[in-house]
PDB file with SEQRES, HELIX, SHEET and CRYST1 records, atoms N, CA, C and O in Angstrom:
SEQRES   1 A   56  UNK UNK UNK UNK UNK UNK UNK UNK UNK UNK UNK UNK UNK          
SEQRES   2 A   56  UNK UNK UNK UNK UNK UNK UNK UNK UNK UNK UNK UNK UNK          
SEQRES   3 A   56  UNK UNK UNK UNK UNK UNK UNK UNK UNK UNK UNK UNK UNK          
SEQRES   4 A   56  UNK UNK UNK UNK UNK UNK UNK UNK UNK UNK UNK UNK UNK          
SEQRES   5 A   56  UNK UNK UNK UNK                                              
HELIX    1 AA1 UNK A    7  UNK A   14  1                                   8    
HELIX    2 AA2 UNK A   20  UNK A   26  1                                   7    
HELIX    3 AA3 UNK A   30  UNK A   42  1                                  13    
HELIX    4 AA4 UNK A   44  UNK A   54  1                                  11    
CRYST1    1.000    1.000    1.000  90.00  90.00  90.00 P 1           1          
ATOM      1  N   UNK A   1     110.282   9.737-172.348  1.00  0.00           N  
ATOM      2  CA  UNK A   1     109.293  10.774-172.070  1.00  0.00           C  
ATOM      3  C   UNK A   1     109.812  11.740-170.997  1.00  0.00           C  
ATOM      4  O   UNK A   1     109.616  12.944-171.163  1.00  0.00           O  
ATOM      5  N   UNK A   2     110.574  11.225-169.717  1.00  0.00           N  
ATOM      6  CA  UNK A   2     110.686  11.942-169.016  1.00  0.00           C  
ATOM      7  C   UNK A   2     111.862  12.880-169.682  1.00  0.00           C  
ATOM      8  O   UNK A   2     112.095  13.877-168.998  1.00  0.00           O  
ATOM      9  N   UNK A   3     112.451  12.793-170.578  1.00  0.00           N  
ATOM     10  CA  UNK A   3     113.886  13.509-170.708  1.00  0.00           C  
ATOM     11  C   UNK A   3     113.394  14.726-171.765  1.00  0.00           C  
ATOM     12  O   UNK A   3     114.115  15.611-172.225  1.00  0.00           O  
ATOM     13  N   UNK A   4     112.003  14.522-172.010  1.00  0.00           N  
ATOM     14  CA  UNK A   4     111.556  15.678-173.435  1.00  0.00           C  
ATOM     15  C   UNK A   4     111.143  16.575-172.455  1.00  0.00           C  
ATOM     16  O   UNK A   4     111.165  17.753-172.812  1.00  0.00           O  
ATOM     17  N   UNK A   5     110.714  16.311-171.144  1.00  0.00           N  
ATOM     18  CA  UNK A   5     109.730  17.240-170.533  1.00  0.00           C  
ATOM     19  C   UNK A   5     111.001  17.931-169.391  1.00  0.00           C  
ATOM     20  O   UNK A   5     110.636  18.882-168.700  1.00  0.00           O  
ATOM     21  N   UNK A   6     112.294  17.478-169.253  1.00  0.00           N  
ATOM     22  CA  UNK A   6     113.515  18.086-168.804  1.00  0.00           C  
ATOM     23  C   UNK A   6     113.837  19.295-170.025  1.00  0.00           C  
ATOM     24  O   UNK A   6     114.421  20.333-169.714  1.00  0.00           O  
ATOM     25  N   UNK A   7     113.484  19.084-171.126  1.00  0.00           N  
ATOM     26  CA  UNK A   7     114.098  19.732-172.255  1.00  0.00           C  
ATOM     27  C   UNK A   7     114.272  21.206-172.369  1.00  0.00           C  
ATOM     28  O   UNK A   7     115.367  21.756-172.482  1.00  0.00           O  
ATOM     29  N   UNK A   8     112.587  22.087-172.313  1.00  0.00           N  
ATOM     30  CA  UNK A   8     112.528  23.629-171.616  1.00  0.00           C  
ATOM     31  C   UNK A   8     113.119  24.153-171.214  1.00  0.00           C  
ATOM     32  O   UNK A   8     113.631  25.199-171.615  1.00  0.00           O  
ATOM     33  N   UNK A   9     113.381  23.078-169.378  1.00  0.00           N  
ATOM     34  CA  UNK A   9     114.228  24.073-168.274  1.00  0.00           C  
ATOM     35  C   UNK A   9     115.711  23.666-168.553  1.00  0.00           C  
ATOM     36  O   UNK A   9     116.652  24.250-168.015  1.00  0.00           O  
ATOM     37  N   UNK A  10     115.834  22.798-169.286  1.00  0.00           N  
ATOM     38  CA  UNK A  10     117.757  23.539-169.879  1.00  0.00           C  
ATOM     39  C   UNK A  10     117.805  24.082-170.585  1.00  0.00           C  
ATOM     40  O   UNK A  10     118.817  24.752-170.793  1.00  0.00           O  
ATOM     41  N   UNK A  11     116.693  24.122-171.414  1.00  0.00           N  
ATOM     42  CA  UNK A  11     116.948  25.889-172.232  1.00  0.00           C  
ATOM     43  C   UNK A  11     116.961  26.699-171.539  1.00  0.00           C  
ATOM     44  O   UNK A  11     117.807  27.570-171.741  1.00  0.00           O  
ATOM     45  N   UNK A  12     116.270  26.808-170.660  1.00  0.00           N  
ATOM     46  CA  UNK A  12     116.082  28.103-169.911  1.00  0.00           C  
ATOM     47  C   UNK A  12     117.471  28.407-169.059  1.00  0.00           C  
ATOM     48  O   UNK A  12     118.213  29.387-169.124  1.00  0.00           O  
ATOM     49  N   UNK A  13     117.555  27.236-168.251  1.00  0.00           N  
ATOM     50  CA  UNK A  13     118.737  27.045-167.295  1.00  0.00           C  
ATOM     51  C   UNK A  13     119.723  27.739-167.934  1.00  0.00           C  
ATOM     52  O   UNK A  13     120.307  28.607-167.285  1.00  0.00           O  
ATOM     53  N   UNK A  14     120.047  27.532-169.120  1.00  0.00           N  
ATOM     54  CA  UNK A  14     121.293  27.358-169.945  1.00  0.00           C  
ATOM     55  C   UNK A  14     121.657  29.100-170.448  1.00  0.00           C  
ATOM     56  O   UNK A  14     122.786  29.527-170.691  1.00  0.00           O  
ATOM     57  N   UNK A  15     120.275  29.953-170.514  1.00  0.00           N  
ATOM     58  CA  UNK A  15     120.100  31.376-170.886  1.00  0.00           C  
ATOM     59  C   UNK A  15     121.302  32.054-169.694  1.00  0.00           C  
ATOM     60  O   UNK A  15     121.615  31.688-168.561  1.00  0.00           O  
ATOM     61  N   UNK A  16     121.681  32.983-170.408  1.00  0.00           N  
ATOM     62  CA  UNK A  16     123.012  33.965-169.370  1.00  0.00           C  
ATOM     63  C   UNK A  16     122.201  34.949-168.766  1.00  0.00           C  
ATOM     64  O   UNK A  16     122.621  35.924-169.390  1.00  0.00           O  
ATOM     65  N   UNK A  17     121.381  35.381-168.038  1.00  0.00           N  
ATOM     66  CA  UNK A  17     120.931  36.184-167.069  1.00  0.00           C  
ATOM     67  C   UNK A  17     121.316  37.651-167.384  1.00  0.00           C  
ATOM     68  O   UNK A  17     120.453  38.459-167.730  1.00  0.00           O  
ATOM     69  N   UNK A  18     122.830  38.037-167.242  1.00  0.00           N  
ATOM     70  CA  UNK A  18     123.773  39.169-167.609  1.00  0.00           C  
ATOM     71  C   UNK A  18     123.806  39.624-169.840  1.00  0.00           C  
ATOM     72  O   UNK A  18     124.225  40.638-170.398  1.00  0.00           O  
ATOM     73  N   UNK A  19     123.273  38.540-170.360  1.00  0.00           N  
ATOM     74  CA  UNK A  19     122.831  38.840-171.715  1.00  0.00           C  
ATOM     75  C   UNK A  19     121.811  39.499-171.821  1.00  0.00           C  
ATOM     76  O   UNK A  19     121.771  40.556-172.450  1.00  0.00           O  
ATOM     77  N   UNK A  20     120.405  38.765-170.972  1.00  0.00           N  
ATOM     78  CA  UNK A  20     119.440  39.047-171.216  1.00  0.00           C  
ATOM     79  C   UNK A  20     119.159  40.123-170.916  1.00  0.00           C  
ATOM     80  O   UNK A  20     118.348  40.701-171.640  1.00  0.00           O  
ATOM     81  N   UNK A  21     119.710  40.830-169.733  1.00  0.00           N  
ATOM     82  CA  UNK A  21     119.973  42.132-168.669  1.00  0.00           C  
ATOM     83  C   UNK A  21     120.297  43.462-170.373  1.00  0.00           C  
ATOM     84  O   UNK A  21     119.570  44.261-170.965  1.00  0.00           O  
ATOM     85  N   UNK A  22     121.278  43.159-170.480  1.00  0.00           N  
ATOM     86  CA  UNK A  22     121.827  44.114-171.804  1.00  0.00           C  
ATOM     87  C   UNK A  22     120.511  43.917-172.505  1.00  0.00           C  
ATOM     88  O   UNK A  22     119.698  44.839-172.569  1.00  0.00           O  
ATOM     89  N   UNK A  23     120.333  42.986-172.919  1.00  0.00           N  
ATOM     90  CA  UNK A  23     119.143  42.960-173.804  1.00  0.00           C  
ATOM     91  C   UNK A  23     117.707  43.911-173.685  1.00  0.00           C  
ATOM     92  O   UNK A  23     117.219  44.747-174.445  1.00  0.00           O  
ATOM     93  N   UNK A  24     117.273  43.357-172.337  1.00  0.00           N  
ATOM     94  CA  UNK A  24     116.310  44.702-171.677  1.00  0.00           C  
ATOM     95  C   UNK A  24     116.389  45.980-171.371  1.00  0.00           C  
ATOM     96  O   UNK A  24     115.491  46.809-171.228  1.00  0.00           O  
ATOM     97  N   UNK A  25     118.054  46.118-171.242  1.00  0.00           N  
ATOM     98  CA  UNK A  25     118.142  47.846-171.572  1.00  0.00           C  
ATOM     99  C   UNK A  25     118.488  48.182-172.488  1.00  0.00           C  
ATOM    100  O   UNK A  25     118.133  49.342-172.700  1.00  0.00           O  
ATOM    101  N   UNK A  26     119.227  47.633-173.471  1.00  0.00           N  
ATOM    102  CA  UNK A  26     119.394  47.826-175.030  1.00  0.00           C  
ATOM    103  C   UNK A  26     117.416  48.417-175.531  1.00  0.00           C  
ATOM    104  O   UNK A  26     117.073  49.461-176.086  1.00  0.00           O  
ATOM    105  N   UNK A  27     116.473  47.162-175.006  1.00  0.00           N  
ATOM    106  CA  UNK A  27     115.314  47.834-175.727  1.00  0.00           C  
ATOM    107  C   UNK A  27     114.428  48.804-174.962  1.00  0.00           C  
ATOM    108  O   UNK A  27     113.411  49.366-175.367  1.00  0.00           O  
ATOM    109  N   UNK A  28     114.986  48.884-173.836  1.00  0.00           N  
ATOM    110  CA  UNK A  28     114.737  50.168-173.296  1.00  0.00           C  
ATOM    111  C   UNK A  28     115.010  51.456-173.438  1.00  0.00           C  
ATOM    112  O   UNK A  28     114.684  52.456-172.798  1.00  0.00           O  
ATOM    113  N   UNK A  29     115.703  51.262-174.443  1.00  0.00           N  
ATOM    114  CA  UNK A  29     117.268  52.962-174.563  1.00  0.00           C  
ATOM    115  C   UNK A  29     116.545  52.981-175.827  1.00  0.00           C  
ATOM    116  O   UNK A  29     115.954  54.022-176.117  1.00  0.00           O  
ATOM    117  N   UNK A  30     116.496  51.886-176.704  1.00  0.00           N  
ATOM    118  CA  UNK A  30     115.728  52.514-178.547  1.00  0.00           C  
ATOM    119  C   UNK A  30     114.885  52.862-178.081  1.00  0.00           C  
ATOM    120  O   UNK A  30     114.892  54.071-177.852  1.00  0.00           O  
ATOM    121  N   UNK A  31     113.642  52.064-177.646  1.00  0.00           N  
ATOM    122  CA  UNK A  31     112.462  52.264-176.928  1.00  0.00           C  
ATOM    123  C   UNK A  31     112.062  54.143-176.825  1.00  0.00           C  
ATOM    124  O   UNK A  31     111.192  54.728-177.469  1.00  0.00           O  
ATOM    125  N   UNK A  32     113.244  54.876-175.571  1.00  0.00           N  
ATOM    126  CA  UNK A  32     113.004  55.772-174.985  1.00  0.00           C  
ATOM    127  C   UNK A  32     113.294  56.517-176.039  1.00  0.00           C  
ATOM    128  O   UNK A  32     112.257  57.063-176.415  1.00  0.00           O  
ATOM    129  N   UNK A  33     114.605  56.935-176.994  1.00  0.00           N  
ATOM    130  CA  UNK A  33     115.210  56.997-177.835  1.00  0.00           C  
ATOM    131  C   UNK A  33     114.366  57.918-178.869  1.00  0.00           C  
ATOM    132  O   UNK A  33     114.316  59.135-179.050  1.00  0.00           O  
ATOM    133  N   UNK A  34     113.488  56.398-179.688  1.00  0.00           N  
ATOM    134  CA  UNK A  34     112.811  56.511-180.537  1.00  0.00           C  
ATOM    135  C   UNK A  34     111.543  57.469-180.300  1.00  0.00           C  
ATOM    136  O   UNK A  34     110.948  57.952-181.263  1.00  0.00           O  
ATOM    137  N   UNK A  35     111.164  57.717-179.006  1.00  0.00           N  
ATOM    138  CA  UNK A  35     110.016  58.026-178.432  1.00  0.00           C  
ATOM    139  C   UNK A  35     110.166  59.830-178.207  1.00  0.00           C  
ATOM    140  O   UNK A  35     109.280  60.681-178.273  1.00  0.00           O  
ATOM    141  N   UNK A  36     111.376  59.957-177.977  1.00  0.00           N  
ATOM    142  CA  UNK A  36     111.942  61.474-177.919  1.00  0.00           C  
ATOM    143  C   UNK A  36     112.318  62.105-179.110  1.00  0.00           C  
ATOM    144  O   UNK A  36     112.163  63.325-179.163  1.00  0.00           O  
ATOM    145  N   UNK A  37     112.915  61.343-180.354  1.00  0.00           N  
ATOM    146  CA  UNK A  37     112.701  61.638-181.537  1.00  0.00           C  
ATOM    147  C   UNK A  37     111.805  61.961-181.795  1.00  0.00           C  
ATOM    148  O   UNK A  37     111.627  63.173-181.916  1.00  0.00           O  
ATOM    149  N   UNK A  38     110.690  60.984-182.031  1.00  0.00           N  
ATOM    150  CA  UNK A  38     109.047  61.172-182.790  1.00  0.00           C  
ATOM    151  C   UNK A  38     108.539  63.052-181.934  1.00  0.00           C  
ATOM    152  O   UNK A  38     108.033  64.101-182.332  1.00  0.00           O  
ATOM    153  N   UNK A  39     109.124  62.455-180.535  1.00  0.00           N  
ATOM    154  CA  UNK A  39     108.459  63.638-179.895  1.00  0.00           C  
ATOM    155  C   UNK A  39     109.004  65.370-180.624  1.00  0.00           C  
ATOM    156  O   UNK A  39     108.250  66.173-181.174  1.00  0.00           O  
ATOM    157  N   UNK A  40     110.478  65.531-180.391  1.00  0.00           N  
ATOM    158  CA  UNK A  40     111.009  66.183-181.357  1.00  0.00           C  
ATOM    159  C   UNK A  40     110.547  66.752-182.754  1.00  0.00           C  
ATOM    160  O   UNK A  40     110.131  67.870-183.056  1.00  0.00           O  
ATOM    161  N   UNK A  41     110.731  65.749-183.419  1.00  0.00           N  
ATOM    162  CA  UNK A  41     110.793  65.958-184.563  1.00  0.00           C  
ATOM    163  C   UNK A  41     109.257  66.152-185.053  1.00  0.00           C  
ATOM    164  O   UNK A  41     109.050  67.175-185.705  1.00  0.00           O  
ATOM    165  N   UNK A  42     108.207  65.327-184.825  1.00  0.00           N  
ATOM    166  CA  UNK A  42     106.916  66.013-184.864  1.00  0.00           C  
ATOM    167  C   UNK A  42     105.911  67.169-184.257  1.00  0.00           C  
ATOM    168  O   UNK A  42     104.761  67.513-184.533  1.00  0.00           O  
ATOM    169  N   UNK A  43     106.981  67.644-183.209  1.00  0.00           N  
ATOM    170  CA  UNK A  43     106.469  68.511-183.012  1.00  0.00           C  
ATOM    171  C   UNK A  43     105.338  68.659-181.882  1.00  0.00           C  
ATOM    172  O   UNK A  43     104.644  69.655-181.675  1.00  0.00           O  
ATOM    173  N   UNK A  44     105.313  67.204-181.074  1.00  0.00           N  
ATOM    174  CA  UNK A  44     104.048  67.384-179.869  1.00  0.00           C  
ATOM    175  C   UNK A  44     103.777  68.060-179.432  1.00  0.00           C  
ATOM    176  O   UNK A  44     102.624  68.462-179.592  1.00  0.00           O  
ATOM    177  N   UNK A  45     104.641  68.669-178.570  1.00  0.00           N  
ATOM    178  CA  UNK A  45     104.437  69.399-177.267  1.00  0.00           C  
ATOM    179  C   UNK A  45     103.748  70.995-178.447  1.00  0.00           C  
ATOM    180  O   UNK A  45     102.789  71.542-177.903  1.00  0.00           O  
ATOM    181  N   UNK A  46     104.064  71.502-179.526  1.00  0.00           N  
ATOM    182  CA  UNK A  46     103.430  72.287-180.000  1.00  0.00           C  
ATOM    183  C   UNK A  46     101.799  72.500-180.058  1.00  0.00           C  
ATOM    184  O   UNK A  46     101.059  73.409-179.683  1.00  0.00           O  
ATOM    185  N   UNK A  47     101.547  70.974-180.837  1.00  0.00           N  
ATOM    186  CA  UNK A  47     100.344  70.453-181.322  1.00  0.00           C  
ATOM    187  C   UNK A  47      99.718  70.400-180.317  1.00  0.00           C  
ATOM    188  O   UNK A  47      98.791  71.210-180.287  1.00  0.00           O  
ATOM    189  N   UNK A  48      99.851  69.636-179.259  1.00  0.00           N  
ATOM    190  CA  UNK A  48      99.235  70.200-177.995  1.00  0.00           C  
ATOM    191  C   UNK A  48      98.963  70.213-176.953  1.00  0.00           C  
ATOM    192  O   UNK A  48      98.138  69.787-176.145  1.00  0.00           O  
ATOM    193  N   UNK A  49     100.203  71.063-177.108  1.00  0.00           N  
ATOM    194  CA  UNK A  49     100.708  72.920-175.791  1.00  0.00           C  
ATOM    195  C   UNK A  49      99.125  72.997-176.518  1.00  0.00           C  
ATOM    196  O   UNK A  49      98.095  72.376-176.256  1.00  0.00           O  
ATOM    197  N   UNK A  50      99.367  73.820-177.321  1.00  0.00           N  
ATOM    198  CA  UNK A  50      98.310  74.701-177.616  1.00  0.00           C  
ATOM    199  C   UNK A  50      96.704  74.292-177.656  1.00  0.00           C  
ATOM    200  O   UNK A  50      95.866  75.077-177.213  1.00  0.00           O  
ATOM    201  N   UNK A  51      96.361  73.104-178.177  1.00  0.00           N  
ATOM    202  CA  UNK A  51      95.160  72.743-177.779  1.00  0.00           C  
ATOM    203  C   UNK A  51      94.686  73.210-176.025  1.00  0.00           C  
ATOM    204  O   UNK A  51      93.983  74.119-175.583  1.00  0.00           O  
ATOM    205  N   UNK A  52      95.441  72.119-175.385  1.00  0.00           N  
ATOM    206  CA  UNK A  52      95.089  72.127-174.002  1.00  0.00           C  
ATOM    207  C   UNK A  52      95.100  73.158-173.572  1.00  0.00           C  
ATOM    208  O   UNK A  52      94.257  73.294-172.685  1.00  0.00           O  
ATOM    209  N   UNK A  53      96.107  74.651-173.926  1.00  0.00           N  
ATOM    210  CA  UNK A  53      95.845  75.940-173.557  1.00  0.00           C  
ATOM    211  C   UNK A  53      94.734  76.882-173.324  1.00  0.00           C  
ATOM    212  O   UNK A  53      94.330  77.663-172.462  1.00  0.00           O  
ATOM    213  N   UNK A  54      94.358  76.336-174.785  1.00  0.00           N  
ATOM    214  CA  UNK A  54      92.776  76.683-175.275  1.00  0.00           C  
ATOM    215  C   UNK A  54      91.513  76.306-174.377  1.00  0.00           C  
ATOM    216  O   UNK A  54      90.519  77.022-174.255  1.00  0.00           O  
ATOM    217  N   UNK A  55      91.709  75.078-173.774  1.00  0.00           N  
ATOM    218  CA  UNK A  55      91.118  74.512-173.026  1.00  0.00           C  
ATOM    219  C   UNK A  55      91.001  74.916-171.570  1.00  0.00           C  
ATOM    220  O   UNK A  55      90.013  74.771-170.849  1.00  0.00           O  
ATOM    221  N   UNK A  56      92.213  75.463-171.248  1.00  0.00           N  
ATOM    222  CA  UNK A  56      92.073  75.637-169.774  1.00  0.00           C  
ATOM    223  C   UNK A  56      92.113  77.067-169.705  1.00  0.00           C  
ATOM    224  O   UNK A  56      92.024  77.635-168.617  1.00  0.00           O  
TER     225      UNK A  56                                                      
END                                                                             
């Protein structure tokens, strides 16, 4: 029993720190990436620029 409940923290232990690092900015960069595309390519800041113009 005691050696199943050791089991977790050597998974964990065992994780590379410097992988996981790449990993979180790898999905930070599509993340931003993808987000400036959509922005781009659909056209936001058009759709609404101009509303809120109207508005103020």
């Amino acid at each position: 029993m005691a050696g199943s409940q050791r089991e977790p923290w050597a998974s964990i232990s065992a994780l590379d720190l410097n992988t996981i690092g790449f990993f979180v900015v790898g999905i930070f960069l599509v993340t931003w990436l993808g987000s400036v595309a959509y922005w781009k390519l659909a056209k936001i800041e058009q759709l609404y620029g101009e509303a809120a113009a109207e508005k103020g």
